[in-house]
N, C-alpha and C positions, 0 to 999 in steps of 0.2 A: 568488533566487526565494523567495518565503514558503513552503517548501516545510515548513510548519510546520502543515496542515491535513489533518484527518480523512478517507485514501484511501474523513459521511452527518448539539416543544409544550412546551414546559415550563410547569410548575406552580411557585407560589410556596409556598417554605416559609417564610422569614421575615422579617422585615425584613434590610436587607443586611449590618448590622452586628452583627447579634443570632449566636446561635452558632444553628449547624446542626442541633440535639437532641443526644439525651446519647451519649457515647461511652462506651458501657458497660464495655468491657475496655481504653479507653485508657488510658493512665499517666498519671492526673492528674498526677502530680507534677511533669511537665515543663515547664520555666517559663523564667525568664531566668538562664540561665547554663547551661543544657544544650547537646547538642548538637543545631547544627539546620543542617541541610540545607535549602540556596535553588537553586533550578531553575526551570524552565519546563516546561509540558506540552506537547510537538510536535504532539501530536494535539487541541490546543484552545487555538484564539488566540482570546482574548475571552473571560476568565469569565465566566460569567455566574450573578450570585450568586443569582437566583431560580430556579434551574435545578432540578431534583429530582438526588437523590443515585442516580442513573438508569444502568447502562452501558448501555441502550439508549437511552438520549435523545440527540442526535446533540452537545449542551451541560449534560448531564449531567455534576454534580459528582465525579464515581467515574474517577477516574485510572490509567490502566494500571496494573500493577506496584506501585503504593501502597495502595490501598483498592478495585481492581476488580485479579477475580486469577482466569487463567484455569488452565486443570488445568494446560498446561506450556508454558513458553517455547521460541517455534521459534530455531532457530538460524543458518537461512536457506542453510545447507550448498552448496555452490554446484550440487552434481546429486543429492544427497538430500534432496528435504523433508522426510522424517519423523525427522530428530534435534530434541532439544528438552531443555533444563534441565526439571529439576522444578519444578514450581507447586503446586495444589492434589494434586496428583498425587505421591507419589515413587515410584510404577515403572510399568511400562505392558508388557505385552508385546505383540507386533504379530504375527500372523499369516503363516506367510511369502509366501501370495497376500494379504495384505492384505482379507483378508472380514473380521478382526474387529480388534477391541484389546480385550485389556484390561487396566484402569487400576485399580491400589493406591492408594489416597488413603495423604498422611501418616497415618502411626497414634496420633498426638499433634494431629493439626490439631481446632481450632476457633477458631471464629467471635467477634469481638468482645465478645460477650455472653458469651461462657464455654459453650457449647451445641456438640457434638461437630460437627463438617464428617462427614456421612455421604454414603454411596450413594443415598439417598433425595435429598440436595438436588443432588445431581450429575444423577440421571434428569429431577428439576424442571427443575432451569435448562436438562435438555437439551427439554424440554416448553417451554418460553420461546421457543428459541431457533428452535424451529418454526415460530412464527406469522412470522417473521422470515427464513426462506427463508435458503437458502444451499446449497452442494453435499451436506453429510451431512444435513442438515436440509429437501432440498425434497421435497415435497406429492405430485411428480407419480410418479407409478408407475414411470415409464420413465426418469426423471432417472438421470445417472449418479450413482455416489457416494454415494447416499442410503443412511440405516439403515435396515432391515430388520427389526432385533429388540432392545429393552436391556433387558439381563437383572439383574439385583441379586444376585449373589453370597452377599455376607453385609455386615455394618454399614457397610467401608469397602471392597470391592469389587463394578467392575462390568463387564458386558462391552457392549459395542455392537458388531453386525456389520452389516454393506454388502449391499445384495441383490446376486448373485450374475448375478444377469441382465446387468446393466450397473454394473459395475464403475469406480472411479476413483482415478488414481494417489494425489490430491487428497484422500481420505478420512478418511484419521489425522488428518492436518496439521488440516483442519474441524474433527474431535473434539477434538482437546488443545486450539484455540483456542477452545474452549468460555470460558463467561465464567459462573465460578460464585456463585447467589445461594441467601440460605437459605429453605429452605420455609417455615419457622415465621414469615417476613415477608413474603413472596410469594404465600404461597399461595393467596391469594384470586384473584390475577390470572388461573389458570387454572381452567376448570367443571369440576366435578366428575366429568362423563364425558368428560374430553379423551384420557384415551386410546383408549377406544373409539371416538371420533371421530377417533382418529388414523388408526385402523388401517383403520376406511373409506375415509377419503382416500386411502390407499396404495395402495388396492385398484381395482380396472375394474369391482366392483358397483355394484348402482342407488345412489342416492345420495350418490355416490362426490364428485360436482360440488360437492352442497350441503356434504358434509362439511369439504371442502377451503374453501370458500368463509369457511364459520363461521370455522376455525383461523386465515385469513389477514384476517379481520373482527378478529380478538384486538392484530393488530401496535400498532396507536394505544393501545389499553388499554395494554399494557406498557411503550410507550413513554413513556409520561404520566405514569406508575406513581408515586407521591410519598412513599418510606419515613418513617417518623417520624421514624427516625435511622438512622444509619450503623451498620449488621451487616456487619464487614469479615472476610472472610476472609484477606485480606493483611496486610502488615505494620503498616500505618499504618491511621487512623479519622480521618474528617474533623471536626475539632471545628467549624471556624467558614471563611465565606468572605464576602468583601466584594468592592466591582468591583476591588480591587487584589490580590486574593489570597487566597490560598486554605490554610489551616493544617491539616495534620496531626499527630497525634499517635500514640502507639509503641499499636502493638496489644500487652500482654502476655501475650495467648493464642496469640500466633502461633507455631507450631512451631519457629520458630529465630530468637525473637523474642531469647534471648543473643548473637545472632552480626549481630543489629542495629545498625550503628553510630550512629547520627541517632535522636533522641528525640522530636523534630519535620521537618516538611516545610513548606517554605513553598515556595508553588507561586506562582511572581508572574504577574501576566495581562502580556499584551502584545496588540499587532494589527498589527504589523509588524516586521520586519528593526530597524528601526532600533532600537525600543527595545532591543530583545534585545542589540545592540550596545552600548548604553548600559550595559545592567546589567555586561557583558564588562569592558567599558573601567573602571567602577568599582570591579570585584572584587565583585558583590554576587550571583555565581553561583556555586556548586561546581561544575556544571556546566551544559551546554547542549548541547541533539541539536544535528543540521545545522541548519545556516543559512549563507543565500548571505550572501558576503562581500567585499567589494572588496578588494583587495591592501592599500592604505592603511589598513584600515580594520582588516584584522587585522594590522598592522603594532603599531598604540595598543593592541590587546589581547593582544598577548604581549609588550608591556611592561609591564604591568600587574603587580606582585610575585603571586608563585601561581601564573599563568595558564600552560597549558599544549596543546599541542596536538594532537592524536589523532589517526589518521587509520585507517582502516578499508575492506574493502569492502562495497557501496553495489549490491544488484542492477537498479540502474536506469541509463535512458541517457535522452537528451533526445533530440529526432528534430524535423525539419522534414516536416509530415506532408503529402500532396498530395490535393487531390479531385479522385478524376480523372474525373469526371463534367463538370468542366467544363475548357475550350480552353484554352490547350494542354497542360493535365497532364495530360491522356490519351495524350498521347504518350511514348513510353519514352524518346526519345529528348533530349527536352527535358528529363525528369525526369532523365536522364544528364548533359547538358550542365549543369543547375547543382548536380548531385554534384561536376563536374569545377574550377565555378569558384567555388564557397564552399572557402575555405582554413579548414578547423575548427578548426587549429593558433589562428590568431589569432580565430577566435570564441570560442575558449574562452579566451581571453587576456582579452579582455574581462568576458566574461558570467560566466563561473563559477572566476578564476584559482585561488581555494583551494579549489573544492569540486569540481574535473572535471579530465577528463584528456580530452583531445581524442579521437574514435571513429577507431581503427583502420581500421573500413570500415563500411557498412550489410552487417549479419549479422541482426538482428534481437533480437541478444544482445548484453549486455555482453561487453565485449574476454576478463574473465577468465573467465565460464561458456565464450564461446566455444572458446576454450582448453581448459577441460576434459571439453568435448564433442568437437568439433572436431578436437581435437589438431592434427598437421601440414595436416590438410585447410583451417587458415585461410589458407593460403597459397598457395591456390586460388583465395581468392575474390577478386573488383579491388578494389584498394582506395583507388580514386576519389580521387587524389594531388590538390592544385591544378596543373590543367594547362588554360589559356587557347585553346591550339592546339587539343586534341580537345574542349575544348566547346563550339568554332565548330564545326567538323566534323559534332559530333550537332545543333548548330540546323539546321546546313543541310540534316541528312537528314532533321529535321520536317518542313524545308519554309518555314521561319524565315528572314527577309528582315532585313539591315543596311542600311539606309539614313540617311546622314549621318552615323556610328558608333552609331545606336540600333537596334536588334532590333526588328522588327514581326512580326506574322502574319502566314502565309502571304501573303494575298490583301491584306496592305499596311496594314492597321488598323493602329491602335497596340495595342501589347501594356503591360497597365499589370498590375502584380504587387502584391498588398497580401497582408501578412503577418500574422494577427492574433496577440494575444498578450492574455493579461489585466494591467491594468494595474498590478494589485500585484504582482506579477511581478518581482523585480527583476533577477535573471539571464536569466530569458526576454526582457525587452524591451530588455536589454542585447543579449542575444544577435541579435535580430531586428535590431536596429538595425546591427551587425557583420555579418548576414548582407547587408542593402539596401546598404549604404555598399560591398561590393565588387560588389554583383551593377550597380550604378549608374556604376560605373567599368569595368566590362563593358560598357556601354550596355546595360543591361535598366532600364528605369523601375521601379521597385523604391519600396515604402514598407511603415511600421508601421502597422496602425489596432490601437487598444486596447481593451478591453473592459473595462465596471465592473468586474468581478469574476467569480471564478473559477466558483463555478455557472451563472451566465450565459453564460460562455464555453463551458463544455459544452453548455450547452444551444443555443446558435446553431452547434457546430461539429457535435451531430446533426442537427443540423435545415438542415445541407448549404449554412448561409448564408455560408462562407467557402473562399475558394479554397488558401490555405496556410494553416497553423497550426502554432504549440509542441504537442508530445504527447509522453507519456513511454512510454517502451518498455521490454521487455524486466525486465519487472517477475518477478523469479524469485521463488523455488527451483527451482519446481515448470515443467518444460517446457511443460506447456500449458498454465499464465499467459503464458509470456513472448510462446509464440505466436498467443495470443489476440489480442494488444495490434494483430497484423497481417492475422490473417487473422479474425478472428470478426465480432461483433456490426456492430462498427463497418465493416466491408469486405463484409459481406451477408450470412455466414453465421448462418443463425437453426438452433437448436436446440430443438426441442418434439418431446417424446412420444416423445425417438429416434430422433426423424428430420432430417436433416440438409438445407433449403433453401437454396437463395442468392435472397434478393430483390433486386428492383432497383434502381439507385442514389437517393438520395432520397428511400425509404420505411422505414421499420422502423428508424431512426438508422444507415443507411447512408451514410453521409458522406463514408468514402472512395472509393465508388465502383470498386472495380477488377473486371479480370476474373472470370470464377469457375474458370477453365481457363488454363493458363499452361505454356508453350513453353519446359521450362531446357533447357538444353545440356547432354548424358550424360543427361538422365533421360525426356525425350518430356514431352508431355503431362501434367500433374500437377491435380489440385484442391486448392487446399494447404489449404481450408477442411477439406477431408475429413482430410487428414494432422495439421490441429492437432487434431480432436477426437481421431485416432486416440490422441497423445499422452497421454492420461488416461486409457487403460487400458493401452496396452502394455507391456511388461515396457523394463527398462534397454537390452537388444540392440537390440529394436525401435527403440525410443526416438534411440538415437543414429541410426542409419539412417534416420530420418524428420526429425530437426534438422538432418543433412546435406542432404539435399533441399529442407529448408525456407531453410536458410540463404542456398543457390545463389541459389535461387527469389527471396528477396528483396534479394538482391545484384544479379542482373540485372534485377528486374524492379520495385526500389524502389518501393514504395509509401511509402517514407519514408525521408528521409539523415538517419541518425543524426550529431549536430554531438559530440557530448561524452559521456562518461560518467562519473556522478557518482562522488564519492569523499566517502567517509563522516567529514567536517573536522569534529571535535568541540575545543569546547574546555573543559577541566576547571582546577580549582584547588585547589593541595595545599595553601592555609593552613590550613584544619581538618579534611580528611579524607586519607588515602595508600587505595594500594590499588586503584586506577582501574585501568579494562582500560588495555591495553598496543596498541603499532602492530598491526594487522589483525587483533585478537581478536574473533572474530565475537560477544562481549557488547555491542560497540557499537552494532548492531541495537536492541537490546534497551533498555529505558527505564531511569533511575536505580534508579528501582524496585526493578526486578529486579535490581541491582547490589547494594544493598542487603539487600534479602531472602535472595540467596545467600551473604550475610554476606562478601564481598568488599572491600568498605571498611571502613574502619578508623580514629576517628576520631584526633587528635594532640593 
């Protein structure tokens, strides 16, 4: 899979091979014969050299971990979201109900320019990060999660707290992923009475509407935004970019700019799997996030002298997802029977052999959260073995007709199954392909349809035009991501103002269509739309008691068969650097960048 794309206008600044403006605190001196570190950016396939040096531009030239640097790196903890390395940030205290944090900046940090990293540019960017919506940052009064109040301390301390009303687990995590830029370059971007316009919007006073309206009128402005040059808070400054790549150089303002090892960063563009394989196979990366990879293919790349392998956990799983709006996946029973006869063992053979481990069962979790939620309780749930016998069984309790050994509907139609998949996809459409090739030796008429490209594929899969599809699940730390991904937006539940709706299948990017009330066995009756928002405020005990419910709920009542769960396959190379994380070091989340910055590597 390209799964090497951003989980979202650009302005030109200069010709493509011209440099980027000046890098004020970079280490000129760094040249040919230093050290330089070659990678790839995970979160931006396709430089794009016109792009503004922007971390709100969705092609903005500002790089995780390198030259865009948030207060603190999450660590992705498998049932705590709120651990996090230092960033702009070295200490944070949290609240023990979670209403406030507050955050120490470095007391040595500054900005490329040599200009202190203060409390002031930390409250700005968190003014930025407004117009742009999100859980600490949304507009609406009754939003969960939202701030409340940011208070300024003194020069490198601040606090921000949570309105107490509506509370969420999700809070911190928002705040530390703050993305900090400096006022003394930004500052034009926001009006001079934005906080007072903040604070209206927050509010149920009159003009409460227009308030909010203005703030969220600012998103394009900042997104557009076109710095003259790179004001890096991190480690590196971007001196120059072209459509092949993208140079950085050593910030030596940066607070632990000693414990630096790389002098430079060359960031190479790619737009697919393959090249990134390419650069593997030739030794021209120290390293590379995930990337799907065929057996063969990572065969040539750890032969390659250096080349090394990583592997790590990955809080994500793949999932075959069902609209059950439309015939016959509205039936549980069908959606059982091909649980029963997709063998996930060998779709994962196929589709993701170095990056997955086949799914245990539909949980709605990955195997190891599940686990550390769960505990013995996984061993409750079915875990939909390849079994041909009981998935004739459940066709026949749909009501599902074999005739000549093909499968029809009830009343004798043919029943034709298209799976879509976007077509740059390469373990998805592998996978789809492993899934049709046994559901067709089943007698189900089974096929692939592909889709240009991945925003297009969302957008026809809310827009409820597809009867299967690839979807990723289980997207942790935090319990109500993971259960969002099943029970929220996309399955009917709307949240505004507070208040918690289920619309109907086909409106409001409701795609998947399921119930809104659901029958598990030991628990009666459930809404689980209602139990996944519960998960964002509850306390740990709750918590587990409602992922146990949620989990049954989606094991009997799948609205999606999870096929695989990813495994975090990195591959690195010790010729010019030592010092890489190690097997299941939760730093492998985390970009070189930050690998870097926490002065972990170590050049040779």
């Amino acid at each position: 899979m390209k799964r090497l794309v951003a989980v979202a206008a650009s302005l030109c600044l200069a010709a493509v091979t011209a440099a980027c403006g000046g890098a004020g605190g970079a280490d000129s001196s760094a040249s040919v014969g230093s050290a330089v570190f070659t990678t790839i950016d995970a979160l931006k396939p396709g430089i794009d050299a016109n792009a503004p040096i922007n971390p709100y531009n969705p092609k903005g030239n500002a790089f995780r971990g390198y030259n865009a640097e948030w207060l603190g790196w999450t660590k992705n903890h498998l049932t705590d979201p709120n651990q996090f390395y230092p960033g702009v940030a070295k200490s944070w205290q949290i609240a023990p109900d979670q209403s406030s944090i507050t955050i120490e900046l470095q007391p040595d940090g500054r900005w490329s320019d040599g200009r202190p990293i203060t409390a002031e540019d930390v409250k700005f960017s968190i003014g930025l990060a407004y117009t742009q919506g999100g859980t600490a940052y949304a507009l609406d009064p009754s939003a969960a999660g939202a701030a409340s109040d940011i208070k300024i301390l003194d020069d490198r301390t601040i606090r921000i707290a949570q309105k107490t009303k509506n509370p969420s687990s999700t809070f911190v995590r928002s705040v530390m992923e703050t993305v900090i830029v400096p006022k003394h370059v930004w500052g034009g971007v926001l009006p001079a009475d934005f906080w007072q316009k903040l604070k209206v919007a927050q509010s149920d006073t009159p003009g409460a509407e227009v308030a909010r309206a203005g703030i969220t009128s600012l998103a394009e402005k900042v997104m557009t935004f076109s710095p003259p040059e790179d004001v890096s808070a991190g480690p590196f400054v971007l001196k120059r970019v072209n459509p092949g790549e993208a140079l950085l150089v050593k910030n030596k303002y940066f607070h632990n700019a000693a414990n630096v090892a790389a002098d430079q960063v060359r960031i190479l563009n790619y737009t697919g799997n393959e090249q990134v394989w390419n650069y593997l196979v030739s030794g021209r990366l120290d390293s590379a996030p995930f990337t799907a990879v065929p057996a063969a293919v990572m065969k040539r790349i750890t032969q390659t002298p250096g080349n090394a392998v990583v592997r790590g956990y990955s809080p994500v799983s793949e999932a075959l997802a069902f609209n059950q709006s439309r015939k016959p996946y509205d039936n549980v029973h069908v959606r059982r029977a091909l649980a029963y006869l997709i063998d996930r063992e060998q779709v994962t053979k196929v589709a993701s052999p170095e990056g997955g481990i086949a799914s245990v069962t539909t949980s709605g979790m990955h195997q190891e959260a599940a686990k550390a939620w769960l505990g013995d309780g996984t061993a409750a749930l079915e875990p939909y073995r390849h079994d041909p016998a009981r998935a004739e069984r459940e066709l026949r309790a749909a009501g599902m007709k074999k005739v000549d050994g093909r499968w029809t509907m009830p009343d004798g139609s043919p029943w034709k199954m298209t799976i879509n998949v976007p077509a740059s996809f390469s373990d998805w459409l592998a996978g789809a392909k492993a899934v049709t090739s046994q559901l067709n030796d089943a007698g189900i008429d089974a096929e692939v349809v592909t889709t240009a490209d991945y925003p297009l594929y969302l957008e026809e899969m809310a827009a409820g035009k597809y009867d299967l599809g690839f979807w990723l699940v289980a997207l942790g730390p935090a319990p109500y991501n993971i259960y969002q991904r099943l029970y929220g937006a996309q399955n009917g539940w709307q949240l505004f103002g507070g208040r918690l709706t289920h619309v109907a299948p086909g409106t409001k990017g409701n795609w998947m269509g399921g119930a809104e009330t659901l029958d598990v066995n030991g628990e009666g009756m459930i809404n689980p739309g209602e139990l996944a928002v519960r998960l964002n405020s509850a306390p740990e005990a709750e918590q587990k008691k409602i992922i146990s419910t949620l989990a049954r709920a989606a094991n009997q009542d799948l609205p999606v068969i999870q096929l695989w769960d990813y495994v975090n396959t990195q591959v690195v190379n010790t010729t010019r650097f030592s010092g890489f994380p190690g097997q299941d070091s939760d730093t492998l989340r985390l970009t070189a960048g930050v690998w870097l910055q926490l002065g972990m590597l170590e050049r040779k």
